[in-house]
N, C-alpha and C positions, 0 to 999 in steps of 0.2 A: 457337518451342519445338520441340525433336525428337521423334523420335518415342518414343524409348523411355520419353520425360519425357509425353508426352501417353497414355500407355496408364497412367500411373499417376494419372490424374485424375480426377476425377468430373465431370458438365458440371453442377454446380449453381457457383454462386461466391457466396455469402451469407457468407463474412468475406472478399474478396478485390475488390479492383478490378474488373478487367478481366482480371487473369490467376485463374488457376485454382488453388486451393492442391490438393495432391497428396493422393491416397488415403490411409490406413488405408496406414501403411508396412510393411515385411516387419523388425517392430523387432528380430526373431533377427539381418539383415545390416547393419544400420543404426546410424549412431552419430548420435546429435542433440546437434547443438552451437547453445547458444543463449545469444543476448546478455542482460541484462540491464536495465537503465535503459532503459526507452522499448520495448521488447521484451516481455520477461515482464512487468516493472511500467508500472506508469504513474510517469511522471515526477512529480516532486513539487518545491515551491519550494526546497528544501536536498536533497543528498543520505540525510542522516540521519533526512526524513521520508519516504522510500519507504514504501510497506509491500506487504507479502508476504499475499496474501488463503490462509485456510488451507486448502483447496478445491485451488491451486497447488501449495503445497508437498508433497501428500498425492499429485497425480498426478505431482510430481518424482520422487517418493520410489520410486512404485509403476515410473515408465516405464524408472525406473536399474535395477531390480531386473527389469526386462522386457529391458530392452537387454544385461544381464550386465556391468552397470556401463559400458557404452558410453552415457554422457550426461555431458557437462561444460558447466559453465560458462563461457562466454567475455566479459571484461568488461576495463574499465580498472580498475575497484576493485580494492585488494589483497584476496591471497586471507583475511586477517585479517577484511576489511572483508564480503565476503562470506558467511563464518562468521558475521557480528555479525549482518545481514539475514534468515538464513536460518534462523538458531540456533531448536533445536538438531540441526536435521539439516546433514550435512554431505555435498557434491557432488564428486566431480572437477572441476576448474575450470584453467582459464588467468587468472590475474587481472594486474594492471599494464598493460593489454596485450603479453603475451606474457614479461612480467619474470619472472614466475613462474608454475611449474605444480602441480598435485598430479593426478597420474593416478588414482587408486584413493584411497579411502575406506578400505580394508581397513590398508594401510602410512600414511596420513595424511602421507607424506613431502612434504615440499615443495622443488623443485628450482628455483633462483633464476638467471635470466639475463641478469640485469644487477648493475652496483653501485649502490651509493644514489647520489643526487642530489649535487652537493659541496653541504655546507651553505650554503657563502658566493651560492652559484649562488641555494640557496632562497630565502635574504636580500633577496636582491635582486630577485628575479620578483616574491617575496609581497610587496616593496612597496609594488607596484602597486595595491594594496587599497586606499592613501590617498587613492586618486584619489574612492573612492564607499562610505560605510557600507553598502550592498548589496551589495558584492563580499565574497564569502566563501576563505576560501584554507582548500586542504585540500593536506596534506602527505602523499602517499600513499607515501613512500621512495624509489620508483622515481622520480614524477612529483610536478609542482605541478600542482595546479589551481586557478583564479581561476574562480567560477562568480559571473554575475552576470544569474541570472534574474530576481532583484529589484533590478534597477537593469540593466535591456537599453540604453537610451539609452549607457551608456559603454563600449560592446563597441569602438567604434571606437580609442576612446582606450588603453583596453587595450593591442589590437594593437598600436598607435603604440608603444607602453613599452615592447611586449615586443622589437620589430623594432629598439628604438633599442638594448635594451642586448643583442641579438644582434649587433647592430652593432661592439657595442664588443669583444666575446668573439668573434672569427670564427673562432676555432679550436676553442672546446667543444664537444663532442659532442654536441648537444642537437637536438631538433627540437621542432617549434611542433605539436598536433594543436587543431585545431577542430571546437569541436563545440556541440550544442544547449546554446545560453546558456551556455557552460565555452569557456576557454583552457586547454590544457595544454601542461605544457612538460615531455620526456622526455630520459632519452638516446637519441641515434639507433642504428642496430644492430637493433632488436629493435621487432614488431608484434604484434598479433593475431594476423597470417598466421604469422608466423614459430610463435608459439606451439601454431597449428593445427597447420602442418604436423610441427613434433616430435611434439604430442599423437599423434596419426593413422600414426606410425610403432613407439607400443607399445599392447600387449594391454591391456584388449579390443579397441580401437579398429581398431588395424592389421587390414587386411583388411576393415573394413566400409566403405560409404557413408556419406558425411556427409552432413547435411543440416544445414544454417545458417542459422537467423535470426539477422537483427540490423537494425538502424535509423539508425547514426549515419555521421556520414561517415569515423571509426573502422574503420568493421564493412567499408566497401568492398576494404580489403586484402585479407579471407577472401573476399570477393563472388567476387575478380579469381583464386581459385586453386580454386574449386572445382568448373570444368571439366578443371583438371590433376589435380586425387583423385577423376576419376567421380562428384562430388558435386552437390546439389542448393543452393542458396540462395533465399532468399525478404526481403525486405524490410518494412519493417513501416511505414505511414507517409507510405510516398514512394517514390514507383519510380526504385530504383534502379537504371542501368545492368547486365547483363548478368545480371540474376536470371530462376528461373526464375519467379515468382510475388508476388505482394504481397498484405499483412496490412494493413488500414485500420488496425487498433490494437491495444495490447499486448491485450483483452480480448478480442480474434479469437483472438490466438494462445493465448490461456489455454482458448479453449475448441476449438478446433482440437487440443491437448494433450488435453483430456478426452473428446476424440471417440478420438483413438489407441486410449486404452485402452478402449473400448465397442467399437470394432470388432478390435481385438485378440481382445477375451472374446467377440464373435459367433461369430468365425473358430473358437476353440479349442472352442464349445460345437457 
């Protein structure tokens, strides 16, 4: 770790492996970009039973409002899907990975960077599902996913489906993303990174540090660019290759988030 990354540390590490998670940040230059699933929440057997502990959403709420709206979300869920989780507060977010953005809460715009999926594409991935009543398919517009944490034993078989009928389409524009008990299948073109780095080039955000949690093998594209934006990453989970620091669990980082704003309110008092 560098030096400039080690003057921002504290030498305790009681939510952190072996690496050190970073001080009480300067959240005036800072922008916190964090993943969701396996991140902020704890994963759950379906998507749609996450939940959002209220304690969370209240220091989201407050560190946006510390940051000058420099805090977004970075997730594969679409930005709809995010709204529905978080409801009824609403974040800056990159949702799809990187398909679509909303930079500000204030305009609620949403800027879309891909086209939807072709139908017949979804047809046919999602029928992969027959293979196991535990495989769930979720149709996120940009992306499919086959999640099949309650039925792990046919994750192989999955892959096989999906590599066959990649096989047969060699020219679609699609890409395969793996991840915790989930296949998903994208258009290629566009990441998380890809979406970071737009985020990161308007206001608030332009001109701050980032700092990026995240956990999945997803989140590694932002990992790999955020020595190129001055930024900081941390991992959550699992040590990840070229991070500065690791998070045992989404409930390290929830309370890591709650220490921000306590040593924030020391600083100002």
């Amino acid at each position: 770790m560098n030096q400039d990354v080690m003057e921002n540390v504290p030498n305790k590490t009681a939510s952190v492996t072996d690496d050190p998670e970073p001080r009480a940040l300067p959240l005036g230059t800072s922008a916190l970009l964090l993943d969701i699933d396996g991140t902020l929440l704890d994963l759950a057997p379906t998507p749609h039973e996450v939940y959002v502990p209220p304690k969370l959403a209240s220091a989201l709420s407050r560190l946006l409002s510390r940051t000058a709206g420099a805090l977004a979300l970075v997730s594969g869920r679409s930005l709809s899907d995010i709204d529905r989780i978080f409801a009824p507060m609403l974040f800056p977010a990159v949702g799809g990975h990187g398909a679509e953005m909303r930079i500000s809460i204030e305009s609620e715009a949403v800027a879309a960077h891909a086209p939807p999926m072709n139908p017949d594409l979804i047809q046919r991935f999602a029928a992969i599902a027959e293979l196991h009543p535990g495989i769930l398919v979720e149709n996120k517009g940009y992306s499919l996913a086959l999640h099949f944490r309650k039925a792990p034993d046919v994750e192989r078989a999955i892959y096989d489906r999906v590599s066959a009928i990649r096989a047969d389409l060699p020219n679609a524009p699609i890409e395969v993303l793996p991840g915790k008990f989930v296949c998903e299948i994208k258009h290629s073109g566009f990441t998380k990174a890809t979406g970071v780095t737009e985020l990161m080039s308007h206001k608030p955000f332009k001109g701050r540090r980032p700092v990026f949690i995240g956990d999945d093998v997803t989140d590694e594209t932002v990992f790999a660019i955020m020595p190129d934006l001055n930024g900081l990453s941390f991992s959550v989970g699992r040590r990840a290759q070229g991070v500065n620091g690791h998070f045992q669990a989404p409930s390290n980082v929830r309370a890591w988030l709650a220490r921000l704003l306590d040593d924030e309110r020391a600083v100002a008092e």
